[in-house]
C-alpha positions as CSV (number, residue, x, y, z in Angstrom):
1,X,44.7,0.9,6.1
2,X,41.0,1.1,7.0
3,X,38.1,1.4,4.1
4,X,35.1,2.0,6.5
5,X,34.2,5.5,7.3
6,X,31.7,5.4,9.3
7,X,28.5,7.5,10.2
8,X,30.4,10.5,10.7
9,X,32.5,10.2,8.0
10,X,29.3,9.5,5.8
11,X,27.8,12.4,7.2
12,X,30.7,14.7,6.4
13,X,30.5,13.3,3.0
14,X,26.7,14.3,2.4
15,X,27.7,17.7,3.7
16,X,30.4,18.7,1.4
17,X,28.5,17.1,-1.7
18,X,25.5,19.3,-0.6
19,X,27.5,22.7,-0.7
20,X,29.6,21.2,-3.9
21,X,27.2,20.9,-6.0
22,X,24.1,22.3,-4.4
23,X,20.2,20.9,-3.4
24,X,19.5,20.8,-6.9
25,X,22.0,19.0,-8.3
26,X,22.4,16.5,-5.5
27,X,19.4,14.1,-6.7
28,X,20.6,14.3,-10.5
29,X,24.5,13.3,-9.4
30,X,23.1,10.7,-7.1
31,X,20.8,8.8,-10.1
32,X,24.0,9.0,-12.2
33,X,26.1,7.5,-9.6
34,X,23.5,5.1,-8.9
35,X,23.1,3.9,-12.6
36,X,27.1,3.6,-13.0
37,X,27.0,1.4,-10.4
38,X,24.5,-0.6,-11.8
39,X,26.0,-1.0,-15.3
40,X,29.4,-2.0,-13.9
41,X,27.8,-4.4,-11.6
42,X,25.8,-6.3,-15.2
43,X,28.9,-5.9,-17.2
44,X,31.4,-8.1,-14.4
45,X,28.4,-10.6,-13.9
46,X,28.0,-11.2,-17.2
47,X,31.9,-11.8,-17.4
48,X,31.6,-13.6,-14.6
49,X,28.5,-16.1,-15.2
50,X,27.5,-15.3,-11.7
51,X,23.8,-14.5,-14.1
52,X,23.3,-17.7,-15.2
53,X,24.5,-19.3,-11.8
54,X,22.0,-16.9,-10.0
55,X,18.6,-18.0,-13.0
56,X,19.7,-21.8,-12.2
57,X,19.8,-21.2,-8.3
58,X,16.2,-19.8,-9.1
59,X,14.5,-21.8,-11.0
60,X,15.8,-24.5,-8.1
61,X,14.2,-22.1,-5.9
62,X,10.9,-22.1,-7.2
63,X,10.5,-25.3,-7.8
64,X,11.5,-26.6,-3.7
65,X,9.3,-24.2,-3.0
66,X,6.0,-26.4,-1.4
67,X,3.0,-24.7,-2.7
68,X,0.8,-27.1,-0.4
69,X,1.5,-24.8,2.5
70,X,0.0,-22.0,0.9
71,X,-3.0,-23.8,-0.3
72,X,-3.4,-24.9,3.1
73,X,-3.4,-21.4,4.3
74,X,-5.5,-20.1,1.8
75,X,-8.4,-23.4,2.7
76,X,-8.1,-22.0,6.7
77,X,-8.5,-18.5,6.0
78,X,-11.6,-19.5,3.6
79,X,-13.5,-21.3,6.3
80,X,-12.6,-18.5,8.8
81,X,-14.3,-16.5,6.5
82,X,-17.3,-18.7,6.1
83,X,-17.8,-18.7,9.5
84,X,-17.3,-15.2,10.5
85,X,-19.9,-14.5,7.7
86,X,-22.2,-17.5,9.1
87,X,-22.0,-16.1,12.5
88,X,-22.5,-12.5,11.4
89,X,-26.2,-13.7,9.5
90,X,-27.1,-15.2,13.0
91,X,-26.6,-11.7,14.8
92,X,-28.4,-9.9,12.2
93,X,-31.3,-12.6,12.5
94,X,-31.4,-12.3,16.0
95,X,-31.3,-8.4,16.2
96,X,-34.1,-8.9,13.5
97,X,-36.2,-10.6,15.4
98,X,-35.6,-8.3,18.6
99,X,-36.4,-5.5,17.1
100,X,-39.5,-6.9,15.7
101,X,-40.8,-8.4,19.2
């Protein structure tokens, strides 16, 4: 038996909620929904230990995470900026000095 019922189904689904319970409603029964799901989700993970699994896989995360790229990317962009700025002093000077001669 299939479970997926597509866009149109989804559609059709919206539609009747909508004249169900009306424009004003909708939002309100949506948040509840949308907490409920949320609360069942924390209640079987933390039956589950899939939490703890998920902080150690983390932590693992963070720390394989090579921070020297960044500081490499952060060194390029500095000089880039130096640069720019260096270059943009040189154009002022010389518009300076053109407008002065």
């Amino acid at each position: 038996m299939p479970t997926n019922i597509g866009i149109g189904g989804f559609v059709l689904l919206l539609i009747l909620a909508l004249i169900l319970f009306g424009p004003k409603k909708l939002p309100e029964l949506g948040r509840a929904v949308g907490n409920t799901l949320k609360e069942f989700k924390n209640a079987t993970r933390g039956l589950t230990g899939e939490e703890e699994d998920q902080r150690t896989q983390n932590v693992q995360k963070a720390a394989a995470t090579d921070t020297t790229v960044d500081r490499e990317q952060i060194e390029k962009e500095i000089r880039e900026r130096i640069e720019r700025e260096r270059l943009e002093a040189k154009i002022r000077e010389q518009i300076e000095q053109e407008q002065k001669a």
